[in-house]
DRENDO-1510 file (C-alpha; in Angstrom, 1 decimal, always signed):
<recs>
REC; n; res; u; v; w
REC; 1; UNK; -1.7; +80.8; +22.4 .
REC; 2; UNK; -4.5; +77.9; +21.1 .
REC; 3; UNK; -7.3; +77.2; +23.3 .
REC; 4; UNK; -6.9; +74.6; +25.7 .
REC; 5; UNK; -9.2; +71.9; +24.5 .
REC; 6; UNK; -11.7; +70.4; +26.5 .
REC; 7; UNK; -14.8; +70.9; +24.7 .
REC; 8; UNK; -15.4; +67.3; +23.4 .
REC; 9; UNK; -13.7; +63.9; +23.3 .
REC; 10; UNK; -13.2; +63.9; +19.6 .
REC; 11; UNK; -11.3; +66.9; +19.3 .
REC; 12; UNK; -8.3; +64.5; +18.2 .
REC; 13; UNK; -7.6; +62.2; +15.3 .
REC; 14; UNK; -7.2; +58.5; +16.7 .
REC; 15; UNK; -4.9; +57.3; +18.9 .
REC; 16; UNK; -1.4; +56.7; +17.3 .
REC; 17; UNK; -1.6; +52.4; +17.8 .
REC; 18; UNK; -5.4; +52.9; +15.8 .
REC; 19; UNK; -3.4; +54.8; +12.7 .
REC; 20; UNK; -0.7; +52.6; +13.0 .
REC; 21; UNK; -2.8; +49.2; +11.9 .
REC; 22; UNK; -4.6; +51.4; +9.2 .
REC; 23; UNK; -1.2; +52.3; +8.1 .
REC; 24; UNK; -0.3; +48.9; +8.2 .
REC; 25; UNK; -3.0; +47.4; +6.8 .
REC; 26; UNK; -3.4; +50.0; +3.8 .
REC; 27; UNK; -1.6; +48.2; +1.3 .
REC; 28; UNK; -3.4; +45.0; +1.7 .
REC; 29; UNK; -6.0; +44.1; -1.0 .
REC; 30; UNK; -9.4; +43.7; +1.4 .
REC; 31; UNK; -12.9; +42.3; +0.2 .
REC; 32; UNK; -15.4; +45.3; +0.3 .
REC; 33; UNK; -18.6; +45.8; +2.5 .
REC; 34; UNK; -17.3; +44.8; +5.5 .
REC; 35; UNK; -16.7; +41.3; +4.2 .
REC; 36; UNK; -13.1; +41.8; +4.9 .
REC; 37; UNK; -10.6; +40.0; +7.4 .
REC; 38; UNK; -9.8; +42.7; +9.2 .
REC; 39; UNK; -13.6; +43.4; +9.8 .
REC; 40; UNK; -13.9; +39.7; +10.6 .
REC; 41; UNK; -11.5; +39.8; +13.3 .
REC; 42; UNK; -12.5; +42.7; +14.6 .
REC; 43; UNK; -16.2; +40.8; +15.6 .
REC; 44; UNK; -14.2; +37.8; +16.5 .
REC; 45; UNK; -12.8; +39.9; +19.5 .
REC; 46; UNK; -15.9; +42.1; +20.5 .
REC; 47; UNK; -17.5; +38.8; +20.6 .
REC; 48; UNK; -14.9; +37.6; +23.0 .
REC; 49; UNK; -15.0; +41.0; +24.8 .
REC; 50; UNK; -18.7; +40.4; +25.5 .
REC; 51; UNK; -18.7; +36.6; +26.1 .
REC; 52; UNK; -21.2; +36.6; +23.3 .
REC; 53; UNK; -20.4; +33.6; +21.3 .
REC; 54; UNK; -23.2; +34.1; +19.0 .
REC; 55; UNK; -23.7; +37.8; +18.7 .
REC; 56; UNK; -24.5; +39.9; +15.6 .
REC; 57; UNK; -21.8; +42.4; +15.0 .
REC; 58; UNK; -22.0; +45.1; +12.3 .
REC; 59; UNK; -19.5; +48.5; +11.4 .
REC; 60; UNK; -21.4; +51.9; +11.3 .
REC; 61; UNK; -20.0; +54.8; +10.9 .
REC; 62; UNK; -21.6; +57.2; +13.5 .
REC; 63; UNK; -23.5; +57.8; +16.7 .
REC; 64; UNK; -26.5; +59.5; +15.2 .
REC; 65; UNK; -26.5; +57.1; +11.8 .
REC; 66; UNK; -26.0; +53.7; +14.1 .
REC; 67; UNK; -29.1; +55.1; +16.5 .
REC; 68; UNK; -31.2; +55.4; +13.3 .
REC; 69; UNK; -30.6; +52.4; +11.5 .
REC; 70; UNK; -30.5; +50.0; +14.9 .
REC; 71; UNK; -33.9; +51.7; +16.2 .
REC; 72; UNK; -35.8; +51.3; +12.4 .
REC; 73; UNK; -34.5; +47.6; +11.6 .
REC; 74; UNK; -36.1; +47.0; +15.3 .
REC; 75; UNK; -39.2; +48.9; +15.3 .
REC; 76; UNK; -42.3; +48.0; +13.3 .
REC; 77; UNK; -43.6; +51.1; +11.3 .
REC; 78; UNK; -46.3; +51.7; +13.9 .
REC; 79; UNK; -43.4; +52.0; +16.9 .
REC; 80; UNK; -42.2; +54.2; +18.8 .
REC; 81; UNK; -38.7; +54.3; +20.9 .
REC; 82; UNK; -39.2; +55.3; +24.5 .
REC; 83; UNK; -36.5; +57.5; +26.1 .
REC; 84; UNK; -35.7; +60.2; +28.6 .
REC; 85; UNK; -36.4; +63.7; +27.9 .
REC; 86; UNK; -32.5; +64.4; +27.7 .
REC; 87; UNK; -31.4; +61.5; +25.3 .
REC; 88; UNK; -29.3; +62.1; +22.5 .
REC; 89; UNK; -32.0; +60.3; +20.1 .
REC; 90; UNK; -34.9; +63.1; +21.4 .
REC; 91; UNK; -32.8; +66.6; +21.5 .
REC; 92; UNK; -29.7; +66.5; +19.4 .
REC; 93; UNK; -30.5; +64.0; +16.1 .
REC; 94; UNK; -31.8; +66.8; +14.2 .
REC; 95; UNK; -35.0; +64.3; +14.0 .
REC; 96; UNK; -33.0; +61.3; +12.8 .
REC; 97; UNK; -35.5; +58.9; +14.4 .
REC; 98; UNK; -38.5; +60.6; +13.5 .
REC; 99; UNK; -37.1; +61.2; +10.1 .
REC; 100; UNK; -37.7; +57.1; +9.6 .
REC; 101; UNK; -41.2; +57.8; +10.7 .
REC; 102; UNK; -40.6; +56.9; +14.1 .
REC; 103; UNK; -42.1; +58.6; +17.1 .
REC; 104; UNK; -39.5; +59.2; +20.6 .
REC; 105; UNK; -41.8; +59.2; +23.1 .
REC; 106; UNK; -40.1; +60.8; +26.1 .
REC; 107; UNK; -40.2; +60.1; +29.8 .
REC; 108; UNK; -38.8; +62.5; +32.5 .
REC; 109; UNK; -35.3; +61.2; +33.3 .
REC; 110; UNK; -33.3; +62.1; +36.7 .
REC; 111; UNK; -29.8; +62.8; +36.2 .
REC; 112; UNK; -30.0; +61.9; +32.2 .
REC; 113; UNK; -31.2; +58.0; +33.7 .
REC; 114; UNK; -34.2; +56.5; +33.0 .
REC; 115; UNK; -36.4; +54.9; +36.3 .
REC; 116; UNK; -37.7; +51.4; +36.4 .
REC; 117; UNK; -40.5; +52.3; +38.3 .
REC; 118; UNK; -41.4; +55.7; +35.9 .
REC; 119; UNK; -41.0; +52.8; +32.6 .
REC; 120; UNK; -43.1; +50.3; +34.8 .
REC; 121; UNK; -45.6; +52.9; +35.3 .
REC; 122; UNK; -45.9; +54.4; +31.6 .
REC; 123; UNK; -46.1; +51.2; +30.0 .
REC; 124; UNK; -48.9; +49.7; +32.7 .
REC; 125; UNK; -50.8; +53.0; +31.9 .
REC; 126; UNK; -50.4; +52.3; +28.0 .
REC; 127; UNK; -51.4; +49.1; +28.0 .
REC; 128; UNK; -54.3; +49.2; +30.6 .
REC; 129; UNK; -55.9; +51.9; +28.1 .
REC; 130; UNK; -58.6; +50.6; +25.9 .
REC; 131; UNK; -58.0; +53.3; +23.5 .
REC; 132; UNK; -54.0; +52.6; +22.9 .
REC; 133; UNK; -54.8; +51.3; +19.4 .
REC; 134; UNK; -55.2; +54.7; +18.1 .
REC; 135; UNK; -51.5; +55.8; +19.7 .
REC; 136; UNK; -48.1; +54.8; +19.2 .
REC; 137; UNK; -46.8; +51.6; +20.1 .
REC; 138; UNK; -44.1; +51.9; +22.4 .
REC; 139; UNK; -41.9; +48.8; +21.0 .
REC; 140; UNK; -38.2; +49.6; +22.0 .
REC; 141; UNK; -36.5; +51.4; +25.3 .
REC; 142; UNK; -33.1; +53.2; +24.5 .
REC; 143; UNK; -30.9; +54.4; +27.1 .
REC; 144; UNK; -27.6; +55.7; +27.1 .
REC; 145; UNK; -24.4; +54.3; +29.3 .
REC; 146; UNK; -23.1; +57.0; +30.3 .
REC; 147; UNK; -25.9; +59.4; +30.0 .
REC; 148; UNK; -25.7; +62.6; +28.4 .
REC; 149; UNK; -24.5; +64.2; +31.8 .
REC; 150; UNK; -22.2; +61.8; +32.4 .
REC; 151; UNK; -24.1; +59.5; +35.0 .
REC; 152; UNK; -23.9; +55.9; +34.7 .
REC; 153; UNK; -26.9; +53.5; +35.1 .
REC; 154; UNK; -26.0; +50.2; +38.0 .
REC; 155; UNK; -26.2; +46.7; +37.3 .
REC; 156; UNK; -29.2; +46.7; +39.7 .
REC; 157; UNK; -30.8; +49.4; +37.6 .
REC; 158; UNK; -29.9; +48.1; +34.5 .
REC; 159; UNK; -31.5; +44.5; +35.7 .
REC; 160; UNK; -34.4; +46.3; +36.7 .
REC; 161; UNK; -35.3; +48.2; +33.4 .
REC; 162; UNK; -34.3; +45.3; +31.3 .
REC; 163; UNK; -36.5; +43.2; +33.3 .
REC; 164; UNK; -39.7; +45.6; +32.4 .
REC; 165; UNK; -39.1; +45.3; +29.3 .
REC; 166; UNK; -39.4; +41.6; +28.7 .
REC; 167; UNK; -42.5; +41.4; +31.4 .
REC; 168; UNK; -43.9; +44.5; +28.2 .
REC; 169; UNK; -42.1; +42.1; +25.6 .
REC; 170; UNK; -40.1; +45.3; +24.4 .
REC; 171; UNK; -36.7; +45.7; +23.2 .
REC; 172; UNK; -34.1; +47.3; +25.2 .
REC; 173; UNK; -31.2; +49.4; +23.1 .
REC; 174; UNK; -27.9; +51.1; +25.0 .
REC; 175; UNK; -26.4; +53.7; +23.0 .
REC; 176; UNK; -23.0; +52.9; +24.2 .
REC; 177; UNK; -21.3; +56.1; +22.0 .
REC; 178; UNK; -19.0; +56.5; +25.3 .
REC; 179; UNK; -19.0; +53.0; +26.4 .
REC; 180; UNK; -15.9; +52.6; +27.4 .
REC; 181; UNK; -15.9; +55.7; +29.8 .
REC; 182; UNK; -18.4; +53.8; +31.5 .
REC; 183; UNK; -16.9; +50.7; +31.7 .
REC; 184; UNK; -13.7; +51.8; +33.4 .
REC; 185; UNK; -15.0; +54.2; +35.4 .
REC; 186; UNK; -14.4; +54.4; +39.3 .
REC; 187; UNK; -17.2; +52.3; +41.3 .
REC; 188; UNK; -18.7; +51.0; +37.8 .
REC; 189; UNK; -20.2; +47.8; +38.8 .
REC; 190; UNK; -21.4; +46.8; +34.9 .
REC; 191; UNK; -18.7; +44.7; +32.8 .
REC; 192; UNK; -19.5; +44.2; +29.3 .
REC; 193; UNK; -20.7; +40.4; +29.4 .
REC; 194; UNK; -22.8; +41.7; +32.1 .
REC; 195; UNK; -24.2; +44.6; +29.8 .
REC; 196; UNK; -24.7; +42.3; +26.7 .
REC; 197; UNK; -26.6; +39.9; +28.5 .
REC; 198; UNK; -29.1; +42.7; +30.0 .
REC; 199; UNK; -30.4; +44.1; +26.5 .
REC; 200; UNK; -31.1; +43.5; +22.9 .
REC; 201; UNK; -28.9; +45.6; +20.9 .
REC; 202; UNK; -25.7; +48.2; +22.0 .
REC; 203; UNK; -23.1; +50.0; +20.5 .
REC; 204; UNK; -19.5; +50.2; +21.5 .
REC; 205; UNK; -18.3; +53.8; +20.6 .
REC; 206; UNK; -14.9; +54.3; +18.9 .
REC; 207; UNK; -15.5; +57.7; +17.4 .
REC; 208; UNK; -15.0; +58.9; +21.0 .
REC; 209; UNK; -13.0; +56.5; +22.5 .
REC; 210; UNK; -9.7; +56.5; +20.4 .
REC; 211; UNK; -10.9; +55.8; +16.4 .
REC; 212; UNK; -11.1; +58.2; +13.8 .
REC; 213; UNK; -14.6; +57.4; +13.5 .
REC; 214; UNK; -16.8; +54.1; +13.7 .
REC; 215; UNK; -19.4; +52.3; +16.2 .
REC; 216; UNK; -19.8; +48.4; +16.7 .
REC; 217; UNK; -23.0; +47.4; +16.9 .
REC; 218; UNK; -23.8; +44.3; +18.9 .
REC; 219; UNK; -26.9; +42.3; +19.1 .
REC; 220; UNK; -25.5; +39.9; +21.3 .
REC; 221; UNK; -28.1; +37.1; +21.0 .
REC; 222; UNK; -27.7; +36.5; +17.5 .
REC; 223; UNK; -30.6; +38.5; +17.4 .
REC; 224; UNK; -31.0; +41.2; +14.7 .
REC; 225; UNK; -33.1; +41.3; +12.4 .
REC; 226; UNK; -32.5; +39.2; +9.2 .
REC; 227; UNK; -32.4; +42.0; +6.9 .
REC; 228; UNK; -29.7; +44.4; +8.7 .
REC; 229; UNK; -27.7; +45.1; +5.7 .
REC; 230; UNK; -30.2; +46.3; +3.7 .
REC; 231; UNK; -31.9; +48.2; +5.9 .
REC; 232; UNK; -28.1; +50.1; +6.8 .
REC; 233; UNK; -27.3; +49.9; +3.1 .
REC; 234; UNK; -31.1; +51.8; +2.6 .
REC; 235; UNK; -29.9; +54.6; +5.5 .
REC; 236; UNK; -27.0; +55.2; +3.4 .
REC; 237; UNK; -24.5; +53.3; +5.8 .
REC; 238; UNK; -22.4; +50.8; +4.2 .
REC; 239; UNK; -19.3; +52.1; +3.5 .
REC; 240; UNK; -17.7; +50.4; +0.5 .
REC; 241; UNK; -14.7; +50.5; +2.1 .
REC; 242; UNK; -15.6; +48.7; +5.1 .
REC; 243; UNK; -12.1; +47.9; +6.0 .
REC; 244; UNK; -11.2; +51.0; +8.0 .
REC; 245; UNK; -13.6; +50.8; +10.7 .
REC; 246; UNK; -12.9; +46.9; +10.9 .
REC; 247; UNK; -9.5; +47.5; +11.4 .
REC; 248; UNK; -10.4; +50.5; +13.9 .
REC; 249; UNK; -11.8; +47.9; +16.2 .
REC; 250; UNK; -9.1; +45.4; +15.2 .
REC; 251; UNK; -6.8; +47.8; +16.9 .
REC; 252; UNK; -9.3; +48.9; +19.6 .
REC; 253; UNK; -10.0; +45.0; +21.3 .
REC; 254; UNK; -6.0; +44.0; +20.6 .
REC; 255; UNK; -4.1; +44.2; +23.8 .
REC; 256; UNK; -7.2; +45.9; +25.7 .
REC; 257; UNK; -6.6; +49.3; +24.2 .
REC; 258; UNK; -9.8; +50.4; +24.2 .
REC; 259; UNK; -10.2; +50.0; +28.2 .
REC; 260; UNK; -6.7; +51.8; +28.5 .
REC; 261; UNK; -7.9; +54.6; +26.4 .
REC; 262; UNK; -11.3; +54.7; +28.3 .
REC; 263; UNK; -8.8; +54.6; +31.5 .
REC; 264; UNK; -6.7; +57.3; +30.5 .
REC; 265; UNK; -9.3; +59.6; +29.8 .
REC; 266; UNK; -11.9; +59.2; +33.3 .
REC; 267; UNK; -7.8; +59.7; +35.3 .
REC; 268; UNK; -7.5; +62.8; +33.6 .
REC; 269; UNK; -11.1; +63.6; +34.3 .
REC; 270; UNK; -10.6; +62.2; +38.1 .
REC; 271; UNK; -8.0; +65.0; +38.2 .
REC; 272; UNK; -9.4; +67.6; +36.6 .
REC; 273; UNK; -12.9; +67.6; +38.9 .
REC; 274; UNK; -10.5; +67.4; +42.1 .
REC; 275; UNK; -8.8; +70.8; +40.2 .
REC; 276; UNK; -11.8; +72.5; +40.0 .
REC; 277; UNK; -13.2; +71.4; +43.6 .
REC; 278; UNK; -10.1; +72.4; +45.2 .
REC; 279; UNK; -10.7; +76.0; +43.8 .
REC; 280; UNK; -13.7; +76.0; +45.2 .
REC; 281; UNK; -16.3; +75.2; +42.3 .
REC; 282; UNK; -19.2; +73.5; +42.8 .
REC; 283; UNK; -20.3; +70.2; +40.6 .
REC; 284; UNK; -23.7; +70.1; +38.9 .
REC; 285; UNK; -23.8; +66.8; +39.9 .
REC; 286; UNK; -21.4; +64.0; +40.4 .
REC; 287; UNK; -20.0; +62.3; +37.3 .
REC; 288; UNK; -17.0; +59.5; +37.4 .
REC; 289; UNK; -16.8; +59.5; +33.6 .
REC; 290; UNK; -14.6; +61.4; +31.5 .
REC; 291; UNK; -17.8; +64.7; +31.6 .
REC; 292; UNK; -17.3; +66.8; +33.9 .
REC; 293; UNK; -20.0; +69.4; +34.5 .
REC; 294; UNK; -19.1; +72.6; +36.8 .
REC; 295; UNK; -21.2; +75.6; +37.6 .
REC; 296; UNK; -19.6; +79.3; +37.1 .
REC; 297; UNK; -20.9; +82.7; +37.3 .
REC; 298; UNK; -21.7; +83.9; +33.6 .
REC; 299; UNK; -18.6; +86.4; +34.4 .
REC; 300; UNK; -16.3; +83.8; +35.4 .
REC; 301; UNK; -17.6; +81.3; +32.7 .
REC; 302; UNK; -17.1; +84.1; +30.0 .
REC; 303; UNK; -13.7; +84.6; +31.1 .
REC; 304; UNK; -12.7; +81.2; +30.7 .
REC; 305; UNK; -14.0; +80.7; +27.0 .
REC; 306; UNK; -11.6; +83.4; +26.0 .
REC; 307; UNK; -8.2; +80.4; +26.8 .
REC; 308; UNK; -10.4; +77.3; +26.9 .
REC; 309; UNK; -12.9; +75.6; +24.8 .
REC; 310; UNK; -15.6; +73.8; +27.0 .
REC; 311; UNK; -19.4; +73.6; +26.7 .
REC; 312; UNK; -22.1; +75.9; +27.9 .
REC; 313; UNK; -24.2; +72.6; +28.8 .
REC; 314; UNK; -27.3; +75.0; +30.2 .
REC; 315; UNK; -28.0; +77.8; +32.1 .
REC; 316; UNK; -28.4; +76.9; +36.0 .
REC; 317; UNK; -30.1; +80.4; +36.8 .
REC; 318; UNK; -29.7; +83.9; +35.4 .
REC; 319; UNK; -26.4; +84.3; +36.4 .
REC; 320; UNK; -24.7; +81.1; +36.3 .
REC; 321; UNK; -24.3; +78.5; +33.9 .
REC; 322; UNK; -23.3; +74.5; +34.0 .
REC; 323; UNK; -19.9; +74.1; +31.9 .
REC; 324; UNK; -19.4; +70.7; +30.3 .
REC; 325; UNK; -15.5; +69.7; +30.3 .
REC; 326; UNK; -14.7; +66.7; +28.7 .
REC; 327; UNK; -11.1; +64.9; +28.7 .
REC; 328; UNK; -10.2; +61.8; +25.7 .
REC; 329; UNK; -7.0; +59.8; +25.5 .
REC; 330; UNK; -5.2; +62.8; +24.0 .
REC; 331; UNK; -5.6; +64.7; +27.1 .
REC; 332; UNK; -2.2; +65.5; +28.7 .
REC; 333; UNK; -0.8; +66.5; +32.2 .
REC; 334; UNK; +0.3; +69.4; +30.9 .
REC; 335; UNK; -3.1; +70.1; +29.4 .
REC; 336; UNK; -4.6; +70.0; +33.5 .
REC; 337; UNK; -1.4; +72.2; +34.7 .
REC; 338; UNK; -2.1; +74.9; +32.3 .
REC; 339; UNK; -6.1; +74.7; +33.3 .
REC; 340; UNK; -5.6; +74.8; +36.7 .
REC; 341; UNK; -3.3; +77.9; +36.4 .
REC; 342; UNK; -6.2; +79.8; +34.3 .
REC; 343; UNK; -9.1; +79.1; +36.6 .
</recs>
């Protein structure tokens, strides 16, 4: 029998209505670049979505290339990007930002978030020091919504970091690679207007959140910097085709699939965690997103792997380990039964 799959949220292909328009829209003759109609649409509705009239919009490809071009067309060449020790952008970019001659200076997070008050403090320190010209500029914050374990940031938070960084005159960036999780997630209190009007530049996810591949960015001030292209098409990051991951997010803001994908997936996570606590696992800590992080003896998490793919997040002690589970909108009912009868 295959593995029971909840290792990742893109495990799958796309959802069936995403293939469906680039079916449909295959045979169509479409400018190249991104200079197509279907892209053109596509940013027509994400600027709806965010009740950003004037915003930015541009199709990358993926997570890791969207975080290095966004944070180097931002930065100046003596910047650095500030983030928590845990951020995607410090452990697992094989060096992407650094790569662009970057530094990620890193900041002890709690629960994958980044404080107000530990930013406030670093960049008081930094700037109070006579001796900062010989270091690296912090010029740009980057946080993640959700984090890496799942945990989302509140508006109050959110208000609060964003407003250090304009008292500092910094950037803030959201990688928003599971956006969507986020945004429809139980108690979430953030709606997207809300998000694009606390920060400089985000990303709305679709590689994880339904599409084949493909992030929006959004710099939803009008506000990126006047040479974009050519600092993505210099990363390597225009596709020629640009068509497909327009019509990705075509599909994605039509009829508010995206937030029914997003939906979908936090239920089946919602169901799953109640699974697990109702055979007596304990929570690594509490996530509403579709991440779902569980502690088991090495024994018991050994076991498991042999019917289900998960991740071994990190070891908890020397003899148990925190299990990542993650659900997408391909996760199934009968997916959940046939976990809970395993564990």
């Amino acid at each position: 029998m295959d593995k029971l799959q909840f290792g990742n949220d893109y495990t799958y292909g796309a959802h069936p209505l995403v293939l469906q328009h680039l079916v449909d829209t295959s045979r169509e003759p479409m400018a190249p670049y991104g200079a197509d109609k279907c892209s053109d649409h596509a940013k027509a509705l994400i600027r709806e979505a965010c009740g950003a009239p004037d915003a930015d919009v541009f199709f990358l490809t993926g997570g890791t290339q969207a975080n290095a071009v966004v944070i180097d067309s931002i930065l100046c060449q003596h910047e650095g990007v500030i983030s928590v020790e845990s951020s995607h952008i410090n452990v697992h970019e094989a060096g992407a930002i650094e790569f662009t001659e970057h530094k990620v200076i890193a900041l002890h997070g709690i629960q994958g978030k980044l404080c107000a008050s530990d930013l406030q403090h670093y960049l008081a320190e930094f700037f109070s020091d006579c001796r900062n010209g010989h270091c690296v500029y912090p010029g740009l914050v980057y946080i993640t919504q959700p984090t890496e374990f799942g945990t989302l940031y509140s508006a109050q938070e959110l208000t609060d970091i964003y407003g250090v960084c304009q008292e500092y005159k910094i950037k803030l960036y959201i990688d928003g690679a599971r956006l969507g999780y986020g945004l429809t997630a139980p108690g979430n209190d953030i709606s997207l207007p809300f998000l694009a009007n606390h920060c400089d530049a985000f990303y709305i996810g679709g590689t994880k959140c339904g599409a084949i591949c493909g992030e929006a960015v959004v710099f939803p001030k009008g506000n990126a910097n006047r040479y974009f292209f050519s600092i993505q098409k210099q990363h390597g990051a225009v596709v020629a085709k640009g068509h497909l991951n327009g019509s990705q997010f075509e599909a994605l803001f039509t009829d508010n699939l995206y937030f029914d994908i997003c939906l979908h997936g936090n239920d089946m996570a919602m169901r799953m965690k109640e699974m697990f606590r109702r055979k007596g696992y304990q929570f690594h800590l509490d996530s509403t997103t579709n991440q779902q992080f569980v502690v088991m003896s090495n024994e018991e998490a050994h076991r498991l792997s042999q019917h289900v793919e998960f991740t071994l997040f990190e070891p908890l002690d020397e003899s148990h380990t925190i299990c990542r589970f993650v659900t997408s909108w391909a996760t199934t009912q009968e997916q959940l039964d046939a976990l809970d009868k395993i564990i």
